[in-house]
C-alpha positions in Angstrom: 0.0 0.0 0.0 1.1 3.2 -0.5 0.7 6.9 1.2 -1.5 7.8 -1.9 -3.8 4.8 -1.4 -4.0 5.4 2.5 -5.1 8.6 1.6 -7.7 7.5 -0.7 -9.2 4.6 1.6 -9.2 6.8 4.6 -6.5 4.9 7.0 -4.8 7.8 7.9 -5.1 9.7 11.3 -5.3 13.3 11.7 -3.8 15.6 14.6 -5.0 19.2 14.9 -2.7 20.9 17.9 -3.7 24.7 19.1 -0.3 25.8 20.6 0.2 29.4 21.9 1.8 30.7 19.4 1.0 27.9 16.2 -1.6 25.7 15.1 -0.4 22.9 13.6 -1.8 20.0 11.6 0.0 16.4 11.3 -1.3 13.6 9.4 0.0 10.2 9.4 -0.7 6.8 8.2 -1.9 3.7 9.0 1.7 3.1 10.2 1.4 6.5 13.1 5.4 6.6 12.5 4.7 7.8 8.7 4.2 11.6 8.7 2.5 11.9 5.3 1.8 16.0 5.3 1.7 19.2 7.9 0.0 22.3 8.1 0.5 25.2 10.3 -0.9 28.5 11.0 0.9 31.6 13.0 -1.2 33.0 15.9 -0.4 35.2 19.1 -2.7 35.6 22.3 -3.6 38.9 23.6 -3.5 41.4 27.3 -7.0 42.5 27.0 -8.7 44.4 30.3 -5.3 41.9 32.5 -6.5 39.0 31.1 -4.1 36.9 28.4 -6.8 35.8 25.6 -7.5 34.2 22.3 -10.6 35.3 20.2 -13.0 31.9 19.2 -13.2 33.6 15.7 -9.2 33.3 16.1 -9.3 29.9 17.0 -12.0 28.7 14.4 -9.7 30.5 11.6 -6.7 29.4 13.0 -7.8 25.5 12.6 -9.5 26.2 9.4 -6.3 27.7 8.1 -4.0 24.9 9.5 -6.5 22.2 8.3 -6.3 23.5 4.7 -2.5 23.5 4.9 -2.6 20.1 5.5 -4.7 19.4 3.1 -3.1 21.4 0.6 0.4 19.6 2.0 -1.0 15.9 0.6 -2.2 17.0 -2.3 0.7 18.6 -3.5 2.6 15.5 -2.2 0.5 12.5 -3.3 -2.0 14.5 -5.8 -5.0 13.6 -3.6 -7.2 15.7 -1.6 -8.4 13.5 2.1 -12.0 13.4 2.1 -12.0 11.1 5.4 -9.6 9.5 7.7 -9.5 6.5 10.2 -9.2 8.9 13.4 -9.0 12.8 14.2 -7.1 14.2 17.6 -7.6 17.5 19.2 -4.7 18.5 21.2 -4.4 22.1 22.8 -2.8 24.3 25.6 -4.1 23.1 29.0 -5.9 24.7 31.6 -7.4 28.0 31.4 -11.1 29.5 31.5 -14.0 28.9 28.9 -17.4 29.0 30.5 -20.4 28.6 28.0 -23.9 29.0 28.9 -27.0 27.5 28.1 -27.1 28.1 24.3 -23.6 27.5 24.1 -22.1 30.8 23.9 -19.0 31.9 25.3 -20.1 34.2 28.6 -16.4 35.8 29.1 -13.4 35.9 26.6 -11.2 32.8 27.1 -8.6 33.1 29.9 -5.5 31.2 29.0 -2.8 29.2 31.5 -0.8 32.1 31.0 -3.4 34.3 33.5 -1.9 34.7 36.9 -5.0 36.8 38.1 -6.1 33.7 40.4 -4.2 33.8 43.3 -7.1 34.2 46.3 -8.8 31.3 44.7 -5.8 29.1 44.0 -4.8 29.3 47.8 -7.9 28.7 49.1 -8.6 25.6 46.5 -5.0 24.7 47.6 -6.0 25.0 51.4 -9.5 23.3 51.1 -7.9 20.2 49.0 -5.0 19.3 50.6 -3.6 19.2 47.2 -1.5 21.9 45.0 -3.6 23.8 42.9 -2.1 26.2 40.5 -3.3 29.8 39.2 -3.7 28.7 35.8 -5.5 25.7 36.1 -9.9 26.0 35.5 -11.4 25.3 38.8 -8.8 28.2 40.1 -10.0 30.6 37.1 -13.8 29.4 38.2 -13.4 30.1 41.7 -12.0 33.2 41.0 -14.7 34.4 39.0 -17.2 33.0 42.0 -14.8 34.7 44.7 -15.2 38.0 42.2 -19.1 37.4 41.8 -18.6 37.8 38.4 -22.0 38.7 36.8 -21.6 35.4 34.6 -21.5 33.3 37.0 -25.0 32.5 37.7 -25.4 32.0 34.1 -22.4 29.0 33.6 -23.6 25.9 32.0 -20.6 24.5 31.0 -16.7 24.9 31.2 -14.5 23.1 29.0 -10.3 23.8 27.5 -9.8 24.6 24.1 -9.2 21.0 23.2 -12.4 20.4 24.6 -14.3 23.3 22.9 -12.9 22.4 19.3 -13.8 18.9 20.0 -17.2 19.6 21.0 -17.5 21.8 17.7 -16.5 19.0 16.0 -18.8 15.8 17.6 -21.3 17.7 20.0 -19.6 15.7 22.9 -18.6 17.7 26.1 -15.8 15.5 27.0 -12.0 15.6 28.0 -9.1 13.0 27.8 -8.0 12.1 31.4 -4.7 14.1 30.9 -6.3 17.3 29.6 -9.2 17.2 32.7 -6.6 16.5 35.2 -5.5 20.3 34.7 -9.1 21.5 35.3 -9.8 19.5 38.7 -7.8 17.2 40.3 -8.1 13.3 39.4 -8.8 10.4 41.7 -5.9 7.7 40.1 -7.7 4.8 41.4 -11.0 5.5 39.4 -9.6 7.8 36.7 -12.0 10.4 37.4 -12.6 13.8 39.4 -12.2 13.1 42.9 -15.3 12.9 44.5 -14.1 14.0 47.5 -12.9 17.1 46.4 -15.9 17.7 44.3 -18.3 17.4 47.5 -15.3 20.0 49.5 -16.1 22.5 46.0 -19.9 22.3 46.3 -19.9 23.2 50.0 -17.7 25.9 49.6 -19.2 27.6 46.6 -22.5 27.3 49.1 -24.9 28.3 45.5 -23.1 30.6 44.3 -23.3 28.3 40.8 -26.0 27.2 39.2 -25.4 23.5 39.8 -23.1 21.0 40.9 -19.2 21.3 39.7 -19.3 18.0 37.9 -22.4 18.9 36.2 -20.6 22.1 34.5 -17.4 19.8 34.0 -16.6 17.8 30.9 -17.4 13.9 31.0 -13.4 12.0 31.3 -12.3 9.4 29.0 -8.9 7.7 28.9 -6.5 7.0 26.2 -8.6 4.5 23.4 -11.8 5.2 24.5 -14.3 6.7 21.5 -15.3 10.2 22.3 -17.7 11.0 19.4 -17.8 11.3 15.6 -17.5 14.0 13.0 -21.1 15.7 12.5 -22.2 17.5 9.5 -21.9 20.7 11.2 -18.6 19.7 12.4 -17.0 19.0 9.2 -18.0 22.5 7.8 -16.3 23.7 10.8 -13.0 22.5 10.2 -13.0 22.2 6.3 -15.6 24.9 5.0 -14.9 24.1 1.6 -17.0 21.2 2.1 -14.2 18.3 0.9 -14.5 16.8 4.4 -17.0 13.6 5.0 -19.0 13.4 8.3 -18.5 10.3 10.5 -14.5 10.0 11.0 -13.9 9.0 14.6 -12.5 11.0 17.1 -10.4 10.3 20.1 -10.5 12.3 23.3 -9.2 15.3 23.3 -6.2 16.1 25.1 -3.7 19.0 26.6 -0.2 19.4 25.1 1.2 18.2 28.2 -0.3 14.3 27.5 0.7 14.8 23.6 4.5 15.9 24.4 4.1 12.8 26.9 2.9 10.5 23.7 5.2 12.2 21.3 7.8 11.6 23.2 7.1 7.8 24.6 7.1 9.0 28.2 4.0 7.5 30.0 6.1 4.5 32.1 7.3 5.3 35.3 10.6 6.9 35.3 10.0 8.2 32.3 9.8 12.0 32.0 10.0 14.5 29.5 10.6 18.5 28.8 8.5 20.4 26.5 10.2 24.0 25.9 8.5 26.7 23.3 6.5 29.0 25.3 6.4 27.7 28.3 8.6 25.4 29.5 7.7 22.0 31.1 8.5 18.9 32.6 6.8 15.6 33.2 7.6 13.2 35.0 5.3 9.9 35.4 5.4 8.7 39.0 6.2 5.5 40.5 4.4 5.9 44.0 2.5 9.2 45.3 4.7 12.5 47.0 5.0 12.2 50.8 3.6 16.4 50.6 2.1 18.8 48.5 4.3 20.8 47.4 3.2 24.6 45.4 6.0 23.8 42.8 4.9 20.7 41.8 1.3 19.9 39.6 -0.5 16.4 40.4 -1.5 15.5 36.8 -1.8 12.5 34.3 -0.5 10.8 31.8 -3.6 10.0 28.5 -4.0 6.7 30.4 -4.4 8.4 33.5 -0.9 7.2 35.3 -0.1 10.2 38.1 2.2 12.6 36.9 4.2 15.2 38.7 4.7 18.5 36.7 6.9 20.8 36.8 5.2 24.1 34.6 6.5 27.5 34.2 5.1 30.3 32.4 8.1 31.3 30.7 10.4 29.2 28.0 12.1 30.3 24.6 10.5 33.8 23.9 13.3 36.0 25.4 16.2 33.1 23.9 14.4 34.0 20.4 14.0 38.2 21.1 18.2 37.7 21.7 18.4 35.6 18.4 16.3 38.4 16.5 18.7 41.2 17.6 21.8 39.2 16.5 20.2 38.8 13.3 19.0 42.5 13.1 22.6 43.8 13.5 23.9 41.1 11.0 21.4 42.7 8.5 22.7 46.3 9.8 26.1 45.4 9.0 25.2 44.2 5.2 25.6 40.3 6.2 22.8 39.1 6.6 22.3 35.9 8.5 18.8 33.9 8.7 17.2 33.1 11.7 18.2 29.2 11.7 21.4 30.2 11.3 21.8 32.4 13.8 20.5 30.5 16.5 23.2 27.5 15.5 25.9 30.2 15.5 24.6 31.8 19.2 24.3 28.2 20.5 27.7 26.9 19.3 29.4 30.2 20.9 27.4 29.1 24.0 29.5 25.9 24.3 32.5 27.8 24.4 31.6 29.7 27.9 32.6 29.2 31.6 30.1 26.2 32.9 28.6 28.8 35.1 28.1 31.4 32.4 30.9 33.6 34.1 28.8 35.0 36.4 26.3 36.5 34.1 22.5 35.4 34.9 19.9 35.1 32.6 15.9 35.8 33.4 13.3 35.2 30.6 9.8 36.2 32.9 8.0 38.0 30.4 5.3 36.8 31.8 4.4 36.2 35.8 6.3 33.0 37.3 4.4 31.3 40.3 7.5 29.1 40.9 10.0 32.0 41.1 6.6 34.0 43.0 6.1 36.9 40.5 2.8 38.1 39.8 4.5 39.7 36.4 7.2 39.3 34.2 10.4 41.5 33.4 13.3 39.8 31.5 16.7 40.8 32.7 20.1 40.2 32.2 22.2 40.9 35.8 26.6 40.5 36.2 28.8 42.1 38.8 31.2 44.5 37.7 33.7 41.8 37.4 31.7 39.2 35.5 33.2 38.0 32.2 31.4 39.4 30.0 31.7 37.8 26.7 28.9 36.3 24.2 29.6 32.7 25.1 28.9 33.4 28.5 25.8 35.7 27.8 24.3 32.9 25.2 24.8 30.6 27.5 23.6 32.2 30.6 20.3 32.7 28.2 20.2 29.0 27.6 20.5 28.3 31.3 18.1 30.9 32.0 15.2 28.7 29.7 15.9 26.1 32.5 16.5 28.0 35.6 12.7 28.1 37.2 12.4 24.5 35.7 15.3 23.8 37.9 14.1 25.4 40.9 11.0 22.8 40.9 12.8 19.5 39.9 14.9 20.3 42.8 12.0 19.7 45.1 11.2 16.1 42.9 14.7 15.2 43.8 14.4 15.6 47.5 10.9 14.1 47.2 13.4 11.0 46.1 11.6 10.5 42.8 14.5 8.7 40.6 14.5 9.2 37.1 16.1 6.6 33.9 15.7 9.6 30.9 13.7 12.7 30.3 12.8 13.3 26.7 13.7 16.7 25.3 11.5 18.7 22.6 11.0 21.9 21.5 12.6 24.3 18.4 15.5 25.0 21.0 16.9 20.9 20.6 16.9 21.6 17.1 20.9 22.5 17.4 22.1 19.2 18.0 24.0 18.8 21.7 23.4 22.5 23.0 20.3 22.9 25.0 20.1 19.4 25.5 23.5 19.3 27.1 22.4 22.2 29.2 19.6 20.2 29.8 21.2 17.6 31.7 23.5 19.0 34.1 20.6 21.2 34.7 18.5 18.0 35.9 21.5 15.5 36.5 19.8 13.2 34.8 20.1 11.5 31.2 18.6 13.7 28.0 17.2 12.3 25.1 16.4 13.7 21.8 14.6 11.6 18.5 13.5 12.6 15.2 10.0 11.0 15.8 9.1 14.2 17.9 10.2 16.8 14.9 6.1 17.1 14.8 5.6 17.5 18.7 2.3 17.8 20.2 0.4 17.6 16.3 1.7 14.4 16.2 1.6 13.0 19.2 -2.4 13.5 19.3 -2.1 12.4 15.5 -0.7 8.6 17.4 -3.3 8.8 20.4 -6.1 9.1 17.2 -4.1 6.0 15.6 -4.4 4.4 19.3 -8.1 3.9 18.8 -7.7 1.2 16.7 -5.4 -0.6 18.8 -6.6 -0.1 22.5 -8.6 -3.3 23.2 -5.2 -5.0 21.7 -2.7 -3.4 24.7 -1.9 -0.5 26.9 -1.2 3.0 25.9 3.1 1.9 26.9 2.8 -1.4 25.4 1.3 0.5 22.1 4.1 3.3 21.8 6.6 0.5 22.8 5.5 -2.1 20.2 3.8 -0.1 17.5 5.5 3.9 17.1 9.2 3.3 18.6 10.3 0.1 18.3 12.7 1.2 15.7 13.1 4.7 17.2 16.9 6.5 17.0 17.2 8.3 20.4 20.5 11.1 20.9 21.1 10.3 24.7 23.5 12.9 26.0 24.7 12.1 30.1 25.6 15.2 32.5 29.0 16.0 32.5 30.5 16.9 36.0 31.8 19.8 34.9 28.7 21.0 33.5 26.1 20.2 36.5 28.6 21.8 38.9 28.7 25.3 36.9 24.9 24.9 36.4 24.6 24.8 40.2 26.5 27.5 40.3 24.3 29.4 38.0 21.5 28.7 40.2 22.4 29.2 43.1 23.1 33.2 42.2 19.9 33.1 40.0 18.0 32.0 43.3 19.9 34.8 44.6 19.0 37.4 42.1 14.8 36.3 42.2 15.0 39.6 45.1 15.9 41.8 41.6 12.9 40.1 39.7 10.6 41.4 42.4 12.2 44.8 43.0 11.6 45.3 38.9 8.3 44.1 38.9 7.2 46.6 42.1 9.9 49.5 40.2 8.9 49.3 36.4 5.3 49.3 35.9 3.5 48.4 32.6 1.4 51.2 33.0 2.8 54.9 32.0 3.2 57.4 34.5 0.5 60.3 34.7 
């Protein structure tokens, strides 16, 4: 068989991904190891009235256009247009705030993980549950908004993510993959469900102030495998309004990009963990037996299959790295030598290499945003030396590097005195592109082994692209035993070990970057977003 004639008889799966600053589209065979075409389409959320936001117009367009790219990609390929496929995948940023009412319409504009406008209600959830739960997740954004008395709020019917809106455009099913719900309300692991427990704590403490019960507004959970719906009429006009797209494909439950950067990246076994850095930056690590505490650095979610997972999310990843990268290449253009962006980045990151292991001194911050971990409400990137810092573009490139990973670092510190013992994380992200850089960084920055594979190019798109494929196969074996057996069997892995050398000078690094947090704060309080009257 060939691509052409997958294609044509529909065994293909399709993977729609809504990142935060990309919507990407990823479809693959009826072997899920087979990318046959992509599709992508630029977007950007927006600060509107202190709330971070992306329009449902913008979203709707934005998988429209990354749908037809797709589309566009196979026919140019293999001279066939897909009409149908054997599965479809939602994937999207997790957490956030999207409360519908009863006719379905949107009762606020979207508020995305990146809010940090929750803090009352996170520490009381936090207090009441016994449990971590962060500002950006739903039930903090909802409690918030009850805390508030938000006029909406007698008027919520439901509250979903984005994955689950799309999804819900697409079938008319209000439901949520395990991983995906497990960053709107915690999950009970031994039923794979909200806790009950901690839904009864909710009701008594909202004390009518909603409408109804909290599971009643929630999405219904499925794991990994289970059917969650098929393509309706209305839902194929949503994502292909050109009409080429045929009604009843199958979909899989929808899921965050945390549980598709887990899939993507074959890390759902215990000991198994993996670091997703665009963004944001994250790590995941699946856990072999629960934490002895709660700890405010650390997220309690799941895996697709609903296996606990400890995460480790910050706010803030590669966006200040990439506004460094753009001046370099704005003063190569300056000068008359041009350089492209790819380029440059491989140039800064090779110079990086070259500097002293703990940057000289120099330290790195890349908030743009607020940082719960590091405690800032907002974000203002800095770069900080003493007088007699050596200051030299190795060290400052790789003091940026470091500084992707330095509030990561801050919370796998508190997994390593919790004792949890890790066998590789996975690297992926645009920054691992530049073979043995960041992921060297990486692993002294974690002391732990880094991998990197070409299977994850596609990240997140693809991943929910194999957990679509996975519908097929789930009454055969396990979510593991399926990415074992069936997607990287044959896999070729980069694994790159800490050197000593390296996790001592990262240490180093952190230690003056813990340290130096007191400046973030003073700059935050000293040089206010808004203008001076």
């Amino acid at each position: 068989m060939t691509a052409r004639d997958d294609i044509l008889a529909g065994r293909t799966s399709l993977g729609i991904e809504l990142g935060s600053t990309r919507i990407k589209a990823c479809l693959v065979g009826e072997d899920a190891t087979t990318v046959l075409a992509v599709g992508a389409h630029d977007w950007e959320s927006r600060l509107e009235n202190g709330h971070w936001t992306y329009g449902l117009d913008d979203v709707e367009r934005g998988v429209q256009a990354a749908y037809a790219a797709v589309v566009a990609d196979a026919h140019d390929r293999y001279g066939v247009r897909p009409e149908t496929f054997g599965a479809i995948g939602v994937s999207a940023m997790m957490h956030g705030y999207l409360a519908f009412d009863a006719n379905g319409e949107l009762l606020v504009p979207f508020r995305t993980w990146r809010d940090t406008t929750t803090g009352v209600a996170a520490a009381e959830l936090t207090a009441l549950f016994g449990v971590n739960i962060p500002l950006r997740w739903s039930i903090a954004h909802l409690h918030q908004a009850v805390v508030d008395a938000e006029p909406h709020v007698p008027r919520i019917a439901s509250l979903t993510t984005l994955a689950g809106h799309v999804h819900r455009r697409l079938t008319g099913e209000s439901v949520l993959g395990v991983g995906d719900a497990s960053g709107m309300f915690p999950i009970d692991a031994a039923t794979g469900d909200y806790d009950e427990r901690m839904l009864a704590a909710y009701d008594a403490l909202a004390d009518g102030r909603l409408p109804t019960t909290l599971r009643a507004l929630l999405p219904a959970v499925l794991p990994a495998g289970a059917p969650a719906g098929a393509l309706t009429a209305d839902g194929a006009a949503y994502l292909d309004p050109a009409g080429g797209l045929r009604p009843g494909v199958p979909l899989c439950p929808p899921e965050g990009d945390a549980g598709t950067g887990m899939v993507a990246t074959n890390s759902v076994s215990p000991r198994t963990g993996n670091v997703s850095a665009g963004t944001s930056i994250f790590a995941m690590v699946v856990l072999e037996r629960a934490l002895a505490e709660a700890h405010d650095e650390i997220d309690l979610v799941t895996t697709p299959a609903g296996d606990p997972v400890a995460m480790v999310h910050c706010n803030n990843g590669a966006s200040e790295l990439a506004a460094w990268a753009a001046l370099f290449v704005r003063f190569a253009e300056a000068s008359h030598r041009p350089i492209e962006p790819d380029a440059a980045f491989e140039v800064l990151f090779r110079e990086a290499i070259e500097g002293e292991a703990d940057a000289g001194g120099v330290v790195a911050f890349n908030h743009l945003a607020g940082e719960p971990i590091a405690c800032l409400v907002e974000g203002r990137p800095l770069l900080v030396r003493l007088p007699g810092s050596s200051f030299t573009l190795a060290n400052v490139m790789r003091a940026q590097l470091y500084g992707v990973f330095g509030t990561l670092a801050l919370g796998m510190r508190v997994l390593h005195d919790e004792g949890v013992s890790l066998d590789r994380m996975f690297a992926h992200g645009g920054m691992f592109r530049t073979a043995g850089v960041a992921q060297r960084f990486l692993a002294a920055a974690l002391g732990a082994p880094v991998a990197v594979g070409d299977l994850a190019a596609e990240g997140g798109a693809w991943g929910i692209a194999v957990l679509a494929s996975y519908l097929r196969h789930a009454g055969e074996r396990g979510l593991g035993e399926y990415l074992d057996a069936h997607v990287f069997a044959a896999a070729s892995l980069s694994v790159i070990e800490p050197e000593p050398e390296d996790v001592a000078g990262f240490a180093a690094y952190l230690d003056r970057y813990r340290a130096a947090l007191a400046i973030e704060a003073a700059a935050v309080d000293s040089l206010n977003t808004r203008t001076p009257s």
